[in-house]
C-alpha positions as CSV (number, residue, x, y, z in Angstrom):
1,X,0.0,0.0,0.0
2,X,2.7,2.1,0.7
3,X,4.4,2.1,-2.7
4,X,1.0,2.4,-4.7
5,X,0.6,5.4,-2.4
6,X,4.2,7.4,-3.0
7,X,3.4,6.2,-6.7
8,X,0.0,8.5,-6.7
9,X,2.6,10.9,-5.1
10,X,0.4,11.1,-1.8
11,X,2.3,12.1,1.3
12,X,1.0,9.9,4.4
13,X,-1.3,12.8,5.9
14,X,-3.1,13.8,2.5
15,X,-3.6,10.0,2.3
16,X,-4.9,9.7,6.2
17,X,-7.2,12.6,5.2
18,X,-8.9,11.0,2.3
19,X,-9.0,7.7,4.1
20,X,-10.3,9.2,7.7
21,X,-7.4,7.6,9.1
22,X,-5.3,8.9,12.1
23,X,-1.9,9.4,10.7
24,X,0.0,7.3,13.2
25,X,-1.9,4.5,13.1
26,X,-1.2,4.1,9.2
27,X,2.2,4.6,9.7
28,X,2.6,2.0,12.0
29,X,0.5,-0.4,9.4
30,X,2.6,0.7,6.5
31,X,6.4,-0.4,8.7
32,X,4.4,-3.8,9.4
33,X,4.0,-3.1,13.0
34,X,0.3,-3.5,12.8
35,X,-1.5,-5.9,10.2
36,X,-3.7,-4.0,7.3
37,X,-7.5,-3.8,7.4
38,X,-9.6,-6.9,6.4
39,X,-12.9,-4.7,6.6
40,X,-13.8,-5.2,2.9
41,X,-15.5,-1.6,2.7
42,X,-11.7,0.0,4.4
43,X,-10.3,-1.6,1.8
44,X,-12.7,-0.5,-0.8
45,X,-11.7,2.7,0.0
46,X,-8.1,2.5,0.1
47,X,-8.4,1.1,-3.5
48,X,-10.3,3.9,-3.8
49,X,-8.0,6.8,-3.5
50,X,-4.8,4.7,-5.0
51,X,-6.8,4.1,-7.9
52,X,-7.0,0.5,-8.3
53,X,-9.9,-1.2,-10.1
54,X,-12.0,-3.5,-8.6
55,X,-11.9,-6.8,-10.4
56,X,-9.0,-6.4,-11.9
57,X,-5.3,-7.9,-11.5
58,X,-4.2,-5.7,-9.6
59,X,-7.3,-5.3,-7.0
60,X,-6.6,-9.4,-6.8
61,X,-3.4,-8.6,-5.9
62,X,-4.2,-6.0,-3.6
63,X,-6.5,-8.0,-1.6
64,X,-3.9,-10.9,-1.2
65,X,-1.4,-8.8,0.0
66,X,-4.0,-7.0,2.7
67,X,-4.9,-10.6,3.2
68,X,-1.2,-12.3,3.5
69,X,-0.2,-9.2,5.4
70,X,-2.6,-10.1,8.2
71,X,-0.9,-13.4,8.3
72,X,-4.2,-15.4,6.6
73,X,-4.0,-17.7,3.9
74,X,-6.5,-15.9,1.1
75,X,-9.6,-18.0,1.2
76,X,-9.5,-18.8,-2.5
77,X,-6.5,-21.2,-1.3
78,X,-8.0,-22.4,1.4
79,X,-10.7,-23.9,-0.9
80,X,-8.8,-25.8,-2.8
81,X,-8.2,-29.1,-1.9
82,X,-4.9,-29.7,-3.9
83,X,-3.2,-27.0,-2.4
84,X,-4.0,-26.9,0.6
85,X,-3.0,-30.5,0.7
86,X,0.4,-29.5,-0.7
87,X,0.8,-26.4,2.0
88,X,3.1,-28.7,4.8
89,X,5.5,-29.5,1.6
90,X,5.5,-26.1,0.8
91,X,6.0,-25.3,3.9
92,X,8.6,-27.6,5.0
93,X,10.7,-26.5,1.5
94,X,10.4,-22.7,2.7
95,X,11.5,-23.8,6.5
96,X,14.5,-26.0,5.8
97,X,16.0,-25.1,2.4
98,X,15.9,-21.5,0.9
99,X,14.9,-21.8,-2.6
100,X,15.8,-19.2,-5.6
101,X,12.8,-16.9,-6.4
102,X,12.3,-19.8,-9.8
103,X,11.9,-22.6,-7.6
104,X,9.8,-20.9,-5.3
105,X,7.6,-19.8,-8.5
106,X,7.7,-23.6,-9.7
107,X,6.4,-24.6,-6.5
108,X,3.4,-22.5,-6.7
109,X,2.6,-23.5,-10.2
110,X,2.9,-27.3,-8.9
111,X,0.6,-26.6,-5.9
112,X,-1.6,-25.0,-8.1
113,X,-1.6,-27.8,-10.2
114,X,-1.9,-30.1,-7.5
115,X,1.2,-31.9,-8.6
């Protein structure tokens, strides 16, 4: 949210204003010290004023991150069977062996496939 934000070229306060958000608090969201909202509407609104689209690529991606950065698995996941039966090897790769950003993105694709 942060980089969307400078990227509109909104300073933190103008940002706070628009969003009827104290300052401080979205500060503190922003450095990671406190999760983002998960009330759809808040996040309807930040979307909003960073001028993302709902539907779109980037609102999916938006929503994930607001999602992930609450420390939740997006439900979409959740739902699927496959994956979330290949989550503990996923998991256990992650732990115990730091794979390169391209086997990490293989890995998804196979847990998407359910492979």
């Amino acid at each position: 949210m942060k980089n969307k934000r400078l990227e509109k070229n909104l300073t933190l306060r103008e940002f706070c204003r628009r969003l009827e958000e104290d300052a401080s608090n979205w500060s503190k969201i922003e450095r990671g010290v406190l999760g983002p909202p998960q009330d759809t509407e808040k996040l309807r609104k930040i979307a909003a004023i960073l001028g993302i689209a709902k539907g779109g690529s980037e609102w999916k991606e938006f929503i994930d991150m607001a999602t992930v950065g609450a420390g939740v698995i997006p439900e979409y996941i959740m739902s699927d069977k496959a994956i979330v039966d290949a989550l503990p090897f996923f998991f256990r790769t992650v732990g115990s062996v730091k794979p390169t950003k391209e086997e990490l993105e293989e890995l998804i694709e196979a847990i998407k496939r359910g492979t």
